[in-house]
N, C-alpha and C positions, 0 to 999 in steps of 0.2 A: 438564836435565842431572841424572843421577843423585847425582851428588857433592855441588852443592848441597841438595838435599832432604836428602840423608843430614845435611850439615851443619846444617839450618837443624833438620832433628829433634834432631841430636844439643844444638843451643844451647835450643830449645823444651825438651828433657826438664831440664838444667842451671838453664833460669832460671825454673821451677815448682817443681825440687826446691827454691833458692834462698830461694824466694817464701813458701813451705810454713813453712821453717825460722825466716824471720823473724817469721810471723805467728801462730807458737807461742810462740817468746821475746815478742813484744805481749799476747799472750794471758797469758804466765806474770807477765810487768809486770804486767796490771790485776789479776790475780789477787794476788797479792803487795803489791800497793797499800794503804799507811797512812796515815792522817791524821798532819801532827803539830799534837799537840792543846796549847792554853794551861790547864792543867790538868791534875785526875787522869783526867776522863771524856769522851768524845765525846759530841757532840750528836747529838740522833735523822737530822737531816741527814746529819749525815756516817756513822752507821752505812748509811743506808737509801741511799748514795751508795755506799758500800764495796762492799754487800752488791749493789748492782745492778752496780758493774763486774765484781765475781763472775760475777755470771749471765754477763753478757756474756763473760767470759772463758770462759767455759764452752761458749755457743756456738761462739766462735770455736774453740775444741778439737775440737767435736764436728766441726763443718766438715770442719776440716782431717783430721783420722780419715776422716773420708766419703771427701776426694776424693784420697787415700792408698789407702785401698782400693780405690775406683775405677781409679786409675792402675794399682795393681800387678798388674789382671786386664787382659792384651792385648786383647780386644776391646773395652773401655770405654777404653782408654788415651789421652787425647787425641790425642799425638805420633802411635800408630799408624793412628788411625781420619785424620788427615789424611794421613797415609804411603800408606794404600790405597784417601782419595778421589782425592790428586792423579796417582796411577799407574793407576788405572781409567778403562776408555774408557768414555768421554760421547758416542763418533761416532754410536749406535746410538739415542741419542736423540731425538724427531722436536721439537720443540718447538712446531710449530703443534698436533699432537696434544695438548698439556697442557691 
């Protein structure tokens, strides 16, 4: 049925953008991340702990930039590219030929 697909795209497209959004806000948390220190100075630990959830936050940005981009071009789009496997015929397939 037409109607569920439309639906299940339309809940698929909501709970990526959803997913996207949160794991920006995680990303800006480890970026944002301080030690609190007993003292004036941090330890090389906890710099070299800071500085790697940095990185890490930084990939997780780039990530999500990536698959933002991806999404917003229809023929890479997840939602769509299942939209027009499950509405294409497969009858024409032979499978013993595979």
């Amino acid at each position: 049925d037409d109607t569920l697909l439309i639906l299940f795209c339309v809940f698929a497209s909501s709970y990526f953008s959803g997913l996207s959004t949160a794991k920006r806000k995680f990303a800006d948390s480890l970026n944002d991340f301080k030690f609190q220190c007993i003292g004036d100075a941090e330890t090389d630990d906890e710099i070299c702990i800071a500085k790697s959830l940095q990185e890490f936050a930084a990939v997780l940005q780039n990530l999500e930039d990536e698959r933002t981009r991806m999404v917003s071009n229809p023929k890479t789009d997840p939602v769509n590219v299942i939209f027009k496997m499950l509405r294409f015929d497969y009858s024409y397939i032979h499978l013993d030929t595979l």
